[in-house]
C-alpha angles and dihedrals in degrees: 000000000000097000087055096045087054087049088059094046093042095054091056092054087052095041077056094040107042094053094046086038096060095036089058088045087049096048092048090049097046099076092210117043113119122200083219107046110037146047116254080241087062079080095055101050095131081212114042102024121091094198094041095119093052087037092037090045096050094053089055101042088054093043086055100049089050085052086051101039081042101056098022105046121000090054093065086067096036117000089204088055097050094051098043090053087046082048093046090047099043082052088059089046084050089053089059100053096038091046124159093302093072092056111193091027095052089052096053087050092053094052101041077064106054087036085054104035082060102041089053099056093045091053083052094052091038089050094049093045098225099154086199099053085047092046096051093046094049095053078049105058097042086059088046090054090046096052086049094055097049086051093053104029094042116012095246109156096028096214130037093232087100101046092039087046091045085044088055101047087047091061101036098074099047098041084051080043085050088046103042088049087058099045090052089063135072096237 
C-alpha cells in the first residue's frame, strides 16, 4: 500500500512541477517575455508566441494529472474534493486550448481556474477543520484578490504573470498538504 500511497504523492508533485517547469522553460526561451509586463498565457498565444506548444503542453499535461489525482485519488477522502481538483485541473487543460487566440473565452477559462484552484483549497481547509489553515488562507487569498484588483483597476502590475504566479504558490502547499494527508492514511 505504501508504494501506492508515494505514487500518489509523487503525481501531484509532478502535476505542480511539470506545468511551472515548462512556463519557466518557455519564458527563458522566449526571448521576450517580462515577469512585469505580460500574462503567463502571453506564452501560450498559438499565433504570436514562438514557445506556445512547450508552454501550451505543460498546462495540459498538468490539467490532466489534477483531473486524474482528482477522480482517481483525492475523492476517496472527500468526493467534493476530488471532483473539484479533477474540475480545477480540466479548467487548466481548458487554458491551454483556448489559449489567447480565443479572447473572451480564453479569459473566462483563466479565470474559472484560479476561481476554482482557491476555492478548492479553501473547501479542503474548511472540511478538516484546521482554524489556522482557514485563517491563513484566508489571509492568502484576500492579498491574492488584492493583487488582482490593483492589476485590473490600475495596471499594476501591468501584466498578470504576478497575480497568476502568487495564485499558484497560494494553492501549491496546501493542495501537496491535501495530498500528503491522503497519502498518510490508509484510504
Amino acid at each position: 500500500m505504501k508504494k501506492y500511497i508515494s505514487k500518489m504523492f509523487i503525481l501531484s508533485l509532478f502535476s505542480i512541477a511539470i506545468p511551472l517547469l515548462l512556463i519557466f522553460i518557455s519564458a527563458y526561451l522566449s526571448g521576450w517575455f517580462n515577469l512585469f509586463n505580460n500574462a503567463l498565457s502571453d506564452l501560450g498565444h498559438s499565433t504570436k508566441s514562438n514557445v506556445a506548444a512547450i508552454f501550451n503542453f505543460g498546462l495540459s499535461l498538468g490539467g490532466f494529472l489534477m483531473s486524474l489525482i482528482g477522480v482517481k485519488y483525492f475523492s476517496k477522502y472527500s468526493r467534493l474534493i476530488g471532483y473539484l481538483v479533477a474540475l480545477t485541473g480540466y479548467s487548466l487543460i481548458l487554458i491551454s486550448v483556448f489559449n489567447e487566440v480565443y479572447g473572451s473565452l480564453h479569459f473566462a477559462v483563466s479565470t474559472l481556474f484560479f476561481v476554482l484552484l482557491l476555492f478548492t483549497m479553501l473547501i479542503y481547509a474548511i472540511k478538516i477543520r484546521d482554524v489556522k489553515m482557514i485563517a491563513l488562507l484566508i489571509i492568502l487569498i484576500a492579498i491574492d484578490t488584492l493583487l488582482w484588483y490593483t492589476h485590473f483597476a490600475y495596471r499594476m502590475p501591468k501584466g498578470a504573470a504576478i497575480p497568476e504566479l502568487l495564485s499558484i504558490f497560494t494553492a501549491a502547499p496546501f493542495y501537496l498538504h491535501l495530498s500528503w494527508r491522503i497519502s498518510s492514511t490508509d484510504t
